[in-house]
C-alpha positions in Angstrom: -4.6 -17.0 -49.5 -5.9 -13.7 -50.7 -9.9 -13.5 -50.9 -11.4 -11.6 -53.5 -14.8 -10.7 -54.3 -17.0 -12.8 -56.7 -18.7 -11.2 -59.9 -21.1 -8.7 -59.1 -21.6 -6.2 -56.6 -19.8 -7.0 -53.0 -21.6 -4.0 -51.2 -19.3 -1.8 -48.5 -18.5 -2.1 -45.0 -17.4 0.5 -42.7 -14.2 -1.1 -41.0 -13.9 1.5 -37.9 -10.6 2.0 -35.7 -10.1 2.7 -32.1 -7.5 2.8 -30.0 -7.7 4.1 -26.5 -10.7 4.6 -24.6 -9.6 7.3 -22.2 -10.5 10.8 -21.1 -7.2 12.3 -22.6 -8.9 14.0 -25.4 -5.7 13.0 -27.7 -5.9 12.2 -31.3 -6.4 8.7 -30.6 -8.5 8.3 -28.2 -12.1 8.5 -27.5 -14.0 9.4 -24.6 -15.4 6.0 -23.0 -19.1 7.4 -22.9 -18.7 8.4 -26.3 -17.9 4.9 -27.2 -20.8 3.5 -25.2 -23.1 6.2 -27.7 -21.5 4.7 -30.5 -22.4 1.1 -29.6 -26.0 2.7 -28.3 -26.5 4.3 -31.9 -25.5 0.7 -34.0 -27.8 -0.5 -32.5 -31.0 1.8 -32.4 -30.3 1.9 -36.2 -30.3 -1.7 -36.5 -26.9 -2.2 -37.2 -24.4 -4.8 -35.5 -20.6 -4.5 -34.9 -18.7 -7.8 -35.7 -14.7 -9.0 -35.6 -12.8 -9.3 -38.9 -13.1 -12.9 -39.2 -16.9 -12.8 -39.2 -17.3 -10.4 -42.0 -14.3 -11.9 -44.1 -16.2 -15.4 -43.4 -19.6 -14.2 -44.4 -17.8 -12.4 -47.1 -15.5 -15.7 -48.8 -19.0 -17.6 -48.1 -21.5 -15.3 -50.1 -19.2 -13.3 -51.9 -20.5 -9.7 -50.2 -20.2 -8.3 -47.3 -22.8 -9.0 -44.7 -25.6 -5.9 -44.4 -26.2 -3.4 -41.6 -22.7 -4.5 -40.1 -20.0 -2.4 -39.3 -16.4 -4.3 -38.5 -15.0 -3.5 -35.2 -11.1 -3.2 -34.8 -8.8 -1.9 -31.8 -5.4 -1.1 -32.6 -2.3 -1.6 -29.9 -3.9 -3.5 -27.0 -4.7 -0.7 -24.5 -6.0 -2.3 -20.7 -8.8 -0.1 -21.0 -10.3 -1.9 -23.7 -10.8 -4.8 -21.0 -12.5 -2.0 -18.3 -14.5 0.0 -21.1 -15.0 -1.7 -24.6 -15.4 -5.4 -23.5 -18.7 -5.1 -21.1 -20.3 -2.3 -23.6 -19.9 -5.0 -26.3 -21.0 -7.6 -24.3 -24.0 -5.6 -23.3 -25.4 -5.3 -27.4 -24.1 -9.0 -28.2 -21.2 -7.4 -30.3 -17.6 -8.5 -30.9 -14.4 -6.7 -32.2 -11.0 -7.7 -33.6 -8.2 -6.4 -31.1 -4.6 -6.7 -32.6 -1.9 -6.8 -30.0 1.4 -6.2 -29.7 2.6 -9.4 -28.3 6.3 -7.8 -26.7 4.6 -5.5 -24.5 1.8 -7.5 -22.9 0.8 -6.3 -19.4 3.6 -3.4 -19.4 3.0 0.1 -21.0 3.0 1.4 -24.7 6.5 3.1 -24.1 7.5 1.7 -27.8 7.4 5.8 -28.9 6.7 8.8 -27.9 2.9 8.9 -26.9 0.6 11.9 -28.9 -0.1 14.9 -27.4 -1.8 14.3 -24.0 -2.4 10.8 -23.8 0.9 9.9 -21.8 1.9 6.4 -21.1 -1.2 4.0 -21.0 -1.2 0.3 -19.8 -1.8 -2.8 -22.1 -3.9 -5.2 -21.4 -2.0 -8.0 -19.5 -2.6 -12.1 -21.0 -5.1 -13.1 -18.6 -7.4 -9.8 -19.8 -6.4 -10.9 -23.4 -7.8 -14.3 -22.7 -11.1 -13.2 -20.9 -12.1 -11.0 -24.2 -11.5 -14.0 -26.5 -13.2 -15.9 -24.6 -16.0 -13.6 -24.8 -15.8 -14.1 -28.4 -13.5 -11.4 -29.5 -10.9 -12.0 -32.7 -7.3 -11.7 -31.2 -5.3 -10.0 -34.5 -1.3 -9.4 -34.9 0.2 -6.1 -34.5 3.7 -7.4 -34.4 6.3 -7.9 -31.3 7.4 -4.3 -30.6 5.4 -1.5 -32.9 8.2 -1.0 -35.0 7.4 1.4 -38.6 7.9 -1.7 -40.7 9.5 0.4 -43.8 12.5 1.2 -41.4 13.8 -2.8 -41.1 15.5 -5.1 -43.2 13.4 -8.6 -44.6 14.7 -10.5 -41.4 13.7 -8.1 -38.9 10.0 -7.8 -40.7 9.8 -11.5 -40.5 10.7 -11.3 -36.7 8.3 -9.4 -35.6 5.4 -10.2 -37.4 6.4 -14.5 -37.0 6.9 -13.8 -33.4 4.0 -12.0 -32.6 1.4 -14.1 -34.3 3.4 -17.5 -32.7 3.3 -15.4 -29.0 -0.5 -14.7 -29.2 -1.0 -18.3 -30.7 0.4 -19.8 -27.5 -0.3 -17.4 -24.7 -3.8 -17.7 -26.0 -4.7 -20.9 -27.4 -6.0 -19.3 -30.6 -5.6 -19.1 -34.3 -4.3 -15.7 -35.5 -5.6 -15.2 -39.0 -5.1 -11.1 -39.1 -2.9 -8.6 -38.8 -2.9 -4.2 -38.8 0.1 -2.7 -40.0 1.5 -0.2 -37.0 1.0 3.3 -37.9 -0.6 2.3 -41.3 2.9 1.8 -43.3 3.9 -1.2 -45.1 6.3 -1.9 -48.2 7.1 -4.2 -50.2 8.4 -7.4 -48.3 6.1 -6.3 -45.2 3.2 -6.6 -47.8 4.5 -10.2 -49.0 5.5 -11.7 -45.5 1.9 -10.5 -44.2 0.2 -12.2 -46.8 1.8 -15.5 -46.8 1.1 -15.3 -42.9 -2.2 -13.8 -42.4 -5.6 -14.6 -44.0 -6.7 -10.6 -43.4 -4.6 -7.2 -43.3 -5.8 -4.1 -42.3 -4.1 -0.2 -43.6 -5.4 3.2 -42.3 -6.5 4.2 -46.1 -9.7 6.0 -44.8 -12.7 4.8 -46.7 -15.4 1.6 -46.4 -14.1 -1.5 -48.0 -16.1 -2.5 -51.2 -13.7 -5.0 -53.8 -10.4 -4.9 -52.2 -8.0 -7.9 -51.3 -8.2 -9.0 -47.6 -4.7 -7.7 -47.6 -5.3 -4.1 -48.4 -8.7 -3.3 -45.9 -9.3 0.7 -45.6 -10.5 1.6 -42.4 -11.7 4.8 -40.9 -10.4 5.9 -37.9 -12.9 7.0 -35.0 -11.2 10.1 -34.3 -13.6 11.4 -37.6 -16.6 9.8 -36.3 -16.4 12.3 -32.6 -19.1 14.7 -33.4 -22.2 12.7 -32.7 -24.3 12.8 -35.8 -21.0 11.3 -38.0 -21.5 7.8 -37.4 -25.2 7.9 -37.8 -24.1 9.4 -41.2 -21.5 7.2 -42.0 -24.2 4.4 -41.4 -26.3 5.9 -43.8 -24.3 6.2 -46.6 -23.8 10.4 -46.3 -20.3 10.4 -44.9 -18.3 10.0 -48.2 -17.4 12.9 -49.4 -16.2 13.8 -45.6 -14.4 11.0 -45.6 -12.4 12.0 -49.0 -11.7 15.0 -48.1 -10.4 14.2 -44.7 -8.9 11.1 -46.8 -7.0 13.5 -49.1 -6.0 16.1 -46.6 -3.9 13.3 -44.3 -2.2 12.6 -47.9 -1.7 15.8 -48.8 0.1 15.9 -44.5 1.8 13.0 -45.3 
């Protein structure tokens, strides 16, 4: 089912992104007392971080997005989200959306090449998956083995996003209801398969949500939120025309 706003103004969310939380310095990770300052400045400002299916809830429920809330998402499943992100969330009363990549529980992300100076990292292992949705984090999809989903055929789409979502399901005794496309990239029959699967998808357009589809959620990666004052910013409605510029510039790369 695809959830759309009702009439009138929906307001915006900021849907942010991490992935590792390492001391690497690569271009996906961020620097675990960084995140800590990130959690720290949420909520000095009076702002709270919540999993996908809390805001989409509130969301289908009142037909906008719930205020002073920022959606928290970790892409690929890295063990140091159980060591870092999981006891700095518990600390504020937070909770997140982790989507996992079901074929490479407790091994290593070895599906690719790893960017510059981040190296092989661990992922977390099913008992660690367990313990953070148990501490009321949202357990999303990121399919079986990180494949770039424009590269395979309508079967092989199905396979790993079925599988994935049915692993996680009975691993973790859970109901999977999202999913984040790896690397950002969809088409045509990964779009359709996700949405007849999934309640909520998640792309890497970089911008706030406002009046999309839960199928088609912008996020904005933390990597542009590094210098401190940028997520105070963001919070405060003067990040946007950083955000399209940086938005435009990773098109213009692309």
């Amino acid at each position: 089912m695809i959830f759309k706003r009702r009439d009138g103004d929906s307001g915006a969310i900021p849907i942010l992104t991490y992935h590792s939380l390492d001391t690497t310095g690569s271009v996906i990770s961020v620097h675990p007392d960084r995140f800590a300052r990130h959690m720290a400045c949420l909520d000095t400002m009076g702002h709270r971080a919540a999993s996908l299916r809390e805001v989409t809830r509130h969301f289908r429920d009142f037909g906008r997005w719930p205020e002073r809330t920022v959606a928290l998402t970790f892409d690929d499943g890295y063990e140091n989200l159980h060591r870092h992100a999981l006891p700095t969330l518990a600390r504020h009363g937070y909770t997140a959306t982790a989507f996992l990549v079901s074929g490479y529980m407790g091994g290593q992300t070895d599906w690719e090449s790893p960017p510059a100076k981040l190296g092989v990292q661990a992922v977390l292992d099913w008992g660690q998956a367990a313990e953070m949705s148990q501490a009321g984090w949202e357990i999303g999809a990121h399919t079986h083995t990180h494949p770039d989903l424009r590269t395979l055929t309508t079967e092989q789409v199905e396979g790993e996003v079925i599988r994935c979502r049915r692993e996680l399901e009975d691993r973790l005794g859970v109901t999977v209801d999202s999913f984040a496309y790896p690397y950002g990239y969809t088409s045509e029959d990964a779009a359709s398969i996700v949405a007849r699967e999934f309640e909520v998808a998640c792309l890497t357009e970089l911008r706030t949500a406002t009046s999309e589809d839960f199928h088609s959620l912008p996020r904005i990666d933390a990597y542009y939120l590094q210098k401190p004052d940028r997520l105070k910013r963001l919070l405060n409605g003067r990040l946007d025309r950083y955000v399209t510029i940086r938005r435009w510039g990773r098109r213009l790369r692309g």
